[in-house]
N, C-alpha and C positions, 0 to 999 in steps of 0.2 A: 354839100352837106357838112364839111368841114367846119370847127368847131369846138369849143369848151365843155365838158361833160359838168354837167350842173347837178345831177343825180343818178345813180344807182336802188333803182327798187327790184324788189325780189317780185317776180309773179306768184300770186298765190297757188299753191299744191303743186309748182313745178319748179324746177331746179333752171329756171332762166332767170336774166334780167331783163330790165327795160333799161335803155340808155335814152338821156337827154342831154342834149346839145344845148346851148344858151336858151336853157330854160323850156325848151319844146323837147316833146318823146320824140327820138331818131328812131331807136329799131331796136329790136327783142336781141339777146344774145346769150347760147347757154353758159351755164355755171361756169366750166370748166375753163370758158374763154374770156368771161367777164373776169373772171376773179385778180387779175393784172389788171384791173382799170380803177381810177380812183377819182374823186371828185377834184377839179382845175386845171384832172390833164385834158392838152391838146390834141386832137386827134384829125388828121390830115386824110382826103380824100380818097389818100393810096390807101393808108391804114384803117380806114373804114371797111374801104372795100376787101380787104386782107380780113376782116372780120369777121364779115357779112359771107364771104364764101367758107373758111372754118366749118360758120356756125351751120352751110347749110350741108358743109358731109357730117358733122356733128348730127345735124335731126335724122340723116338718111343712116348715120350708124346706128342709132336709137331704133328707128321704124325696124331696120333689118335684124337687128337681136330681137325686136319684139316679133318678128318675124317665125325664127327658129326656134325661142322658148316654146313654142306650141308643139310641134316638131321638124325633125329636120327637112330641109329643104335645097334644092339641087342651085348651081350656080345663076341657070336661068331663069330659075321660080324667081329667086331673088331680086335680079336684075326687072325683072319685068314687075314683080310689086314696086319698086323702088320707082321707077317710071311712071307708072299706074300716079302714083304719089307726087307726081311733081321734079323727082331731084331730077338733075341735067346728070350728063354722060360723064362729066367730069369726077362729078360728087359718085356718081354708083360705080365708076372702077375705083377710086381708092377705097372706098368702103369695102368692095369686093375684095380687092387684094388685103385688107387688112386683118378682114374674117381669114382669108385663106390662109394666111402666116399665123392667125390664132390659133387655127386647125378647130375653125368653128362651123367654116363652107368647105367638102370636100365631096365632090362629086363620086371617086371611089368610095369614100364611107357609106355617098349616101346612098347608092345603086346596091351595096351589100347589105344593108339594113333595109330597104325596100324589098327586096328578093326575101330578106330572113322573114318581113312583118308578114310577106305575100302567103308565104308556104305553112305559115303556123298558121292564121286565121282565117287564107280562104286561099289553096293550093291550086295553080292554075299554069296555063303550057309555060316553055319558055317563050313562044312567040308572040303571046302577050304580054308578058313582063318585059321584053324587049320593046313590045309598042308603047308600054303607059311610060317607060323612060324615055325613051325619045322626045317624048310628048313634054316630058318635065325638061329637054334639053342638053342631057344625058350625052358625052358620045360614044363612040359604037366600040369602041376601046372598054369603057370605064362595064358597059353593058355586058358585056364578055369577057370580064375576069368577075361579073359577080355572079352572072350565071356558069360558070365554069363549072362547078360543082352540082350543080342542081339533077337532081336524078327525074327526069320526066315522069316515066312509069311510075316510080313512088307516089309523086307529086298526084297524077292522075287516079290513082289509087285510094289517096288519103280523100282526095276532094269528091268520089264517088261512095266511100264512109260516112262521111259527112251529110248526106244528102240522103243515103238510103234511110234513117230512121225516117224520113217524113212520106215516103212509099211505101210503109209499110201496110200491107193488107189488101196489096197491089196483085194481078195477075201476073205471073210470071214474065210473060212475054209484055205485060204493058210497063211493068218494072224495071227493062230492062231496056226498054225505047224509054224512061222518061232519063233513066240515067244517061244514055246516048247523047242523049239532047243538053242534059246539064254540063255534063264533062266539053262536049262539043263546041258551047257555049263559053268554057275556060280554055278555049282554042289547041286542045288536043287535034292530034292524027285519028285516024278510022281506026288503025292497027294498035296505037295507045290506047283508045281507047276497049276495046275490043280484049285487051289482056289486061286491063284493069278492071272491067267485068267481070271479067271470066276469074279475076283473084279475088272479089269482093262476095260475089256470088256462090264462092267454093268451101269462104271461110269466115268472112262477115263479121269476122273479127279484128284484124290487122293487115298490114302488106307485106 
């Protein structure tokens, strides 16, 4: 593929080029890596390929911040989008590593901020927030200094709050088998949950 660059065009709405060689399109290349290339230089088979690879942890850094703007996302999530997409193994550890030195990928962050998101909008055991990280690739490390802090019983407490305005007008005893089964269901203990009833039901106001 070696070659004379006979043109630089901009693609429209993106920040790439198209490169052509003696007058035919060679290959797409982003901004940031075109913008050293000029029309008559020479460009040698090595330095093609020196391009071509750039450009493709370039697109997988791209996918992967469009990635995290959403929200954050654990080391693995990432790896395995970026794969899902095409990049080789090459391209998604420098990317990886590169978020990681941003302090854009941080699996301690994101284990603490998953636990915070967990316990304000739907409070549930640790041994389920322990499963859904794992699940995200999480390790068992990162899992246990961010539930370190977590108060079950509260936890349990809050999320049978939550749930009793929709029982309301319930039999006693049927109100208090549906909450069994709700709390049970955010993978409490019999004994967890059994004293977060018994605090919801006493005072139906707080924990």
């Amino acid at each position: 593929m070696a070659g004379t660059i006979t043109a630089l065009k901009a693609q429209r709405g993106k920040e790439r080029v198209n490169i052509y060689l003696d007058g035919r399109f060679a290959f797409g290349l982003a901004l940031v890596h075109a913008v050293w290339l000029k029309v008559g230089q020479k460009l040698s088979d090595d330095e093609i390929a020196e391009l071509q690879a750039a450009d493709t942890v370039e697109q997988a850094r791209l996918r992967a911040l469009d990635l995290i703007s959403y929200r954050p996302r654990s080391v693995r999530e990432v790896q395995l989008r970026l794969k899902k997409a095409g990049a080789d193994d090459e391209a998604i550890a420098q990317v990886v590593e590169r978020l990681k030195e941003a302090g854009l990928l941080d699996d301690d962050a994101f284990s603490r901020a998953w636990v915070d998101s967990r316990m304000r909008a739907s409070p549930r055991s640790k041994r389920m927030i322990a499963w859904e990280l794992r699940q995200k690739g999480v390790s068992g490390t990162d899992i246990e200094a961010a539930l370190a802090e977590v108060d079950e019983e509260d936890a349990a407490c809050r999320a049978a709050l939550q749930r009793l305005p929709r029982l309301r007008g319930l039999a006693p005893m049927e109100r208090k088998r549906k909450l069994y089964e709700h709390l049970a269901r955010k993978g409490f203990d019999y004994e967890t949950i059994e004293r977060a009833i018994e605090k919801v039901e006493s005072s139906r106001e707080g924990c």
